[in-house]
Residue, then its C-alpha position, 0 to 999 in steps of 0.5 A: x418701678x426701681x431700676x434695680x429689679x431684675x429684668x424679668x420685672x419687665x413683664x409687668x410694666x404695664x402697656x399704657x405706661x408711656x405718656x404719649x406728647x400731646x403736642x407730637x404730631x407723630x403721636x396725636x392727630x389733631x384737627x385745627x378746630x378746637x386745638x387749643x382746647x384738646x391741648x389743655x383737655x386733661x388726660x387720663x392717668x395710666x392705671x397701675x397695677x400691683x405686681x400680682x395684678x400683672x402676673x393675673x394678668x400675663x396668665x390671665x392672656x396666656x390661658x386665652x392663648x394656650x401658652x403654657x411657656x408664657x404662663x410658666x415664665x411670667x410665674x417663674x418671673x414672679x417668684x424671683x423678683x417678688x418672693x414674699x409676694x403672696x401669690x393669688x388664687x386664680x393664678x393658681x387655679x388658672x395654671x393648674x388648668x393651663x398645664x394639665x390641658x394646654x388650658x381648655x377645661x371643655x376637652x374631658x367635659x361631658x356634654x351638656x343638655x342644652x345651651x342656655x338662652x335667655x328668652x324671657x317672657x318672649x317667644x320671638x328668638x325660639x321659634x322664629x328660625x329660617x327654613x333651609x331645604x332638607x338634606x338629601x338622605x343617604x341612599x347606600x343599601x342597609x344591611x341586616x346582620x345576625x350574630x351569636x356568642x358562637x360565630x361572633x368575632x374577638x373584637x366587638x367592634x366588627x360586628x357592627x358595620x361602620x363602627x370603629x374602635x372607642x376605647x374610651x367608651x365615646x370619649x373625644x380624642x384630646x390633640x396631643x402637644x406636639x412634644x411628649x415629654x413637653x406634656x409629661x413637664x407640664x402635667x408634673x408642674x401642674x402638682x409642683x403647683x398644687x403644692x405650692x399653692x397647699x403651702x401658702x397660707x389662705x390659698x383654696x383650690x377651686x373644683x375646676x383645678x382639683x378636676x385639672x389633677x385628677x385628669x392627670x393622674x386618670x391619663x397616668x391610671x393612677x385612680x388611688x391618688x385621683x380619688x385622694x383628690x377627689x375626697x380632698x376637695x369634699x373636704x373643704x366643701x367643694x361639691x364635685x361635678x360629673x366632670x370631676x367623677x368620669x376620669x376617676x371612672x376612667x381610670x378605673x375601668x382601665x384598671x379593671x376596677x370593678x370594685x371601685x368603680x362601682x362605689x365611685x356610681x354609688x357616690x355620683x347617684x347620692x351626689x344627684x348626678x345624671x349620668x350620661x352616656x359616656x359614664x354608662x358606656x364605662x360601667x359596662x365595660x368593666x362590668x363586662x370585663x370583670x364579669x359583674x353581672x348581677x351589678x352590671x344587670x341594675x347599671x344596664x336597666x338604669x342606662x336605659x332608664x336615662x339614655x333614650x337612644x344611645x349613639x351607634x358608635x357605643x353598639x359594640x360595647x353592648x354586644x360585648x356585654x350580652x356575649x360576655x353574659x352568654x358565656x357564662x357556664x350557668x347561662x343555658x340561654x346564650x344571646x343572639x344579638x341582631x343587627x338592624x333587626x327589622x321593625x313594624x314601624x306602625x305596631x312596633x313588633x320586632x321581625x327578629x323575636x316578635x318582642x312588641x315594644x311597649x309604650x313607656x310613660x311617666x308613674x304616677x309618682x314621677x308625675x306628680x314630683x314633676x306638677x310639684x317641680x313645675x308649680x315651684x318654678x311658676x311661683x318664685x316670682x312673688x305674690x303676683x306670680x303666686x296669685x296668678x298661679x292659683x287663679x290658674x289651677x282653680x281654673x283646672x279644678x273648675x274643668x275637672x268637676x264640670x267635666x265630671x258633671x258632662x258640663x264641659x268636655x275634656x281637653x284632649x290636645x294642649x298648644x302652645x301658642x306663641x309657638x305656633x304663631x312664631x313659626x317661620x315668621x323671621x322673613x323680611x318685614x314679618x309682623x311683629x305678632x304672632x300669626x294667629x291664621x297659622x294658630x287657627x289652622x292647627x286648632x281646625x285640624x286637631x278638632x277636624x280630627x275629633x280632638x278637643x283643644x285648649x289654646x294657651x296663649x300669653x295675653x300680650x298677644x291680645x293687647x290693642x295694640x298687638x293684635x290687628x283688627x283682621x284677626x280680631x274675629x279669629x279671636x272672638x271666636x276662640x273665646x266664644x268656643x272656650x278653647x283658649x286660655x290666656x296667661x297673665x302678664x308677667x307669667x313665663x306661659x310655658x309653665x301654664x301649657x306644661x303644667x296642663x298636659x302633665x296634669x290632664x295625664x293620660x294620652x294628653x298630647x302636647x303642640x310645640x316645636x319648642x326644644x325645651x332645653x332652656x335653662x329653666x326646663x333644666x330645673x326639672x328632673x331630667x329622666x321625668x322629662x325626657x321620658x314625658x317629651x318622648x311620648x307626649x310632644x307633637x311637632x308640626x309644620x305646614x306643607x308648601x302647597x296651596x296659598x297662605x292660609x289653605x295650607x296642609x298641617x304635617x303633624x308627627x305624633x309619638x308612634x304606639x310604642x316608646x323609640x327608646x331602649x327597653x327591656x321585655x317584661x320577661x327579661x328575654x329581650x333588650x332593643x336599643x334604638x339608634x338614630x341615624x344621622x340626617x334621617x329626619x324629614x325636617x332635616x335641618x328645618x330646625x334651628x332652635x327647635x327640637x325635631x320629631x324622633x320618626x320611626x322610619x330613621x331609626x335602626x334596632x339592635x336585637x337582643x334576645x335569649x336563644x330560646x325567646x324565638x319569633x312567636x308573636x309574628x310571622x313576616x306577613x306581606x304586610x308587615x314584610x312590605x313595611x319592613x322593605x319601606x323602612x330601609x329606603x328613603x322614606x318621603x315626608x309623611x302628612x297626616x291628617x290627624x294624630x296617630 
């Protein structure tokens, strides 16, 4: 490089530019054996880089290391000593991140549904978990409060016990450089650089730095030049992401923006965006605050539709927003809102207005946008995958119509195999197939319960080689009841034993302690699924008593009524549900697998129109000795068949 560049060019002098002496003993350790020959090897040249390879690279490392001082320097460095260099986009891209959040891009994310994981056509790594002992339960006495518009205080967040203040609707807190004015710099060069990088010609901003400028401009409440932002980046064909929409959201709900905010939701639903929890929490306070009711009435029925059980934390916006309704001088019929209102936990009957909850399952048109979903999936692997795909689903059509013709009887529980073979088999020296004794365990036990039973298990698990002579006879007697359907090889079997629930209908109930949060299932409509999974997947798991093979089968089936917030058919009374934390009496049993929503670990919140009083039910001593049980400690419950 010349010697007459500037100083600063120094921090682009690569690392590997000195040539170490390969006779130096200081610098090179070689044995006796062969010395001659490691003295005549040829080394390896140093590679050079181009000055804008090096800057990438500076900022590249100060990204990983969140210094924005190295960053800006190697840039201010840069620009002295290469000023007719064009300068890359990444660097750009990467700056921008780096000034408007110390360069973490996860702090202002929603959360997302899942990680993905590769599985493949295996079940080994999803269900072969190790078993650790349940959490012992919070013991501290549940209290149940009754609160009206009236009596209520002027901070919603104090009527609802352990609650704190959230005033960004859920939002995590960002740490804070430890210098004010420092950040307000650094955000102020993340612009100086959003127009440098506008001037420099072939230059593109990606979304990941257009959504930097907009977080930006929503901590300074500045929602008209975030959503200037925002159109800019439609412009040049860029498809925003919800992180992308939430702190224009943000900034206008601390704005008290209805109207824009408003429009803004419109936009995220025409975009396919699922909305979540965080960006309702939003709508609903500036729908509260403006006094959109009619609006905010649609925004909170679809909050229910898409967040199953909103987080207690967020309690206090809701009791906000039907306080604010009662309020109203056209309103005659204030709310009263309850706190862990007590619950029939078999019936699903509210003590505090009598409200029996419903059991909320898919329409026939979201089932059958899910079977068309899930067909798609299961035949994008080519003509084998298709052909595979028709065999199977003339084989369903087959079963309808002898079913029909009392030839052959229903199916009433569907398992998924792998899963239940797999289940705790991460042990030293575990078998490497499944455990077909623990799959004819929970066949026995469905059928002992009256349940007709289809098995779907992947054909490898058949295979000679896979399949140990003991528990061949296991096998053969799966065929000859016809309780087991074996997917082809090269086929994900979860499509087979996903697509024969959802296309039975009915109460069909599904077996798997899959999570189904894996890449794949992400593919599908997320409100169709996770409204199915809520009413239709049974966990299970096996007791400790007795010895292998005799053990007893725990299954936990959905209860009568959907754990979920819902709306009466009136429009007279809302229940959100709430889990609490480590209530489960899997407690942390599962590691990758989902874990059973029970009864006894949720509490409700009661709201109801003052004149929707307790009629379906007075506290019986029944019904009042299960509402004493639900406020304890409940022990792990096994069933015997599924409710």
């Amino acid at each position: 490089m010349d010697s007459n560049l500037s100083p600063h060019a120094a921090v682009f002098q690569p690392q590997s530019a000195r040539i170490e002496n390969p006779l130096d003993s200081s610098s090179t350790n070689i044995s006796d054996k062969g010395d001659a020959q490691d003295r005549t090897k040829k080394r390896k040249r140093p590679k050079m880089r181009t000055p804008a390879q090096e800057l990438s690279r500076a900022v590249c490392m100060s990204c990983k290391e969140k210094d924005v001082e190295q960053g800006l320097g190697a840039f201010n460095a840069f620009l002295v000593d290469y000023p007719d260099v064009a300068i890359p986009n990444q660097v750009f891209n990467s700056l921008i991140a780096l000034c408007s959040g110390m360069g973490s891009m996860a702090s202002g994310a929603p959360p997302g549904r899942g990680e993905k994981k590769d599985r493949g056509d295996s079940k080994n790594d999803k269900s072969r978990n190790h078993r650790k002992p349940p959490n012992e339960r919070d013991s501290a006495e549940e209290t149940t409060t009754t609160t009206t518009p009236s009596s209520s205080s002027s901070s919603p967040s104090s009527t609802i016990p352990g609650n704190s203040d959230h005033a960004d609707a859920g939002e995590t807190a960002k740490p804070l450089p430890p210098d004010a004015s420092k950040e307000r710099e650094y955000q102020d060069r993340a612009f100086d650089l959003y127009r440098r990088a506008a001037a420099q010609e072939g230059v593109k901003l990606q979304e990941a730095a257009y959504t930097s400028l907009i977080r930006i401009c929503a901590a300074r409440d500045d929602g008209s030049e975030a959503r200037r932002l925002l159109n800019e980046l439609r412009a040049q064909g860029e498809q925003p992401r919800l992180r992308t929409f939430t702190p224009i959201l943000m900034a206008y709900t601390n704005c008290n923006d209805s109207t824009s905010a408003f429009t803004l939701y419109d936009e995220m639903l025409q975009d396919g965006l699922d909305l979540t929890e965080r960006e309702y929490m939003l709508l609903i306070r500036v729908a509260t605050v403006c006094k959109e009711w009619d609006r905010g009435t649609v925004i909170m029925r679809s909050f229910a539709e898409d967040v199953l059980r909103p987080e207690r934390r967020n309690w206090d916006v809701l009791v906000a927003w039907f306080e604010a309704d009662s309020s109203r001088s056209s309103n005659s019929e204030p709310w009263i809102a309850t706190m862990d209102a007590p619950m029939d936990l078999k019936q699903g009957v509210c003590g505090a207005c009598g409200t029996k909850l419903r059991s909320i399952d898919l329409s026939e048109e979201h089932r059958q946008r899910m079977l068309e979903q899930v067909a798609g999936l299961a035949r994008a692997g080519g003509e084998k995958s298709c052909k595979a795909w028709k065999c199977f689903t003339d084989w369903l059509s087959r079963r309808r119509d002898k079913q029909a013709a009392n030839q052959v009887t229903g199916m009433d529980v569907i398992i998924d195999g792998a899963n239940v073979g797999y289940y705790k088999q991460n042990f030293a020296g575990a078998p490497k197939h499944v455990d077909y004794e623990q799959i004819d365990q929970i066949i026995r036990h469905f059928e002992a319960a009256g349940k007709q039973v289809m098995l779907f298990l992947h054909k490898r698990h058949l295979f000679e080689q896979n399949l140990p002579a003991k528990y061949r006879h296991i096998v053969e007697r799966w065929r000859e009841q016809k309780v087991m359907y074996n997917t082809p090889v090269g086929s994900n079997d979860d499509w087979y034993w996903l697509y024969a629930a959802l296309w039975l209908g009915g109460s069909v109930q599904l077996v798997t302690n899959d999570e189904m949060r894996d890449h794949h299932f992400q593919m599908l409509s997320h409100r169709d699924f996770q409204r199915w999974k809520e009413r239709h997947q049974v966990h299970f798991e096996f007791s400790r008593e007795g010895i292998r093979g005799h053990r007893e089968v725990v299954t936990y089936a959905p209860p009568a009524y959907s754990v979920r917030m819902q709306e009466d058919s009136k429009g007279k009374a809302w229940h959100v549900p709430a889990l609490l934390e480590d209530q489960s009496p899997l407690g942390t049993d599962f590691v990758t697998e989902s874990k059973p929503v029970l009864p006894e670990s949720v509490r409700w919140i009661c709201f109801r129109r003052d004149c929707h009083i307790r009629t379906a039910i007075t506290p019986t001593r029944g019904l009042a000795k299960t509402l004493e049980r639900s406020n304890l400690d409940s022990p792990r419950t096994k069933t015997s068949e599924p409710s």
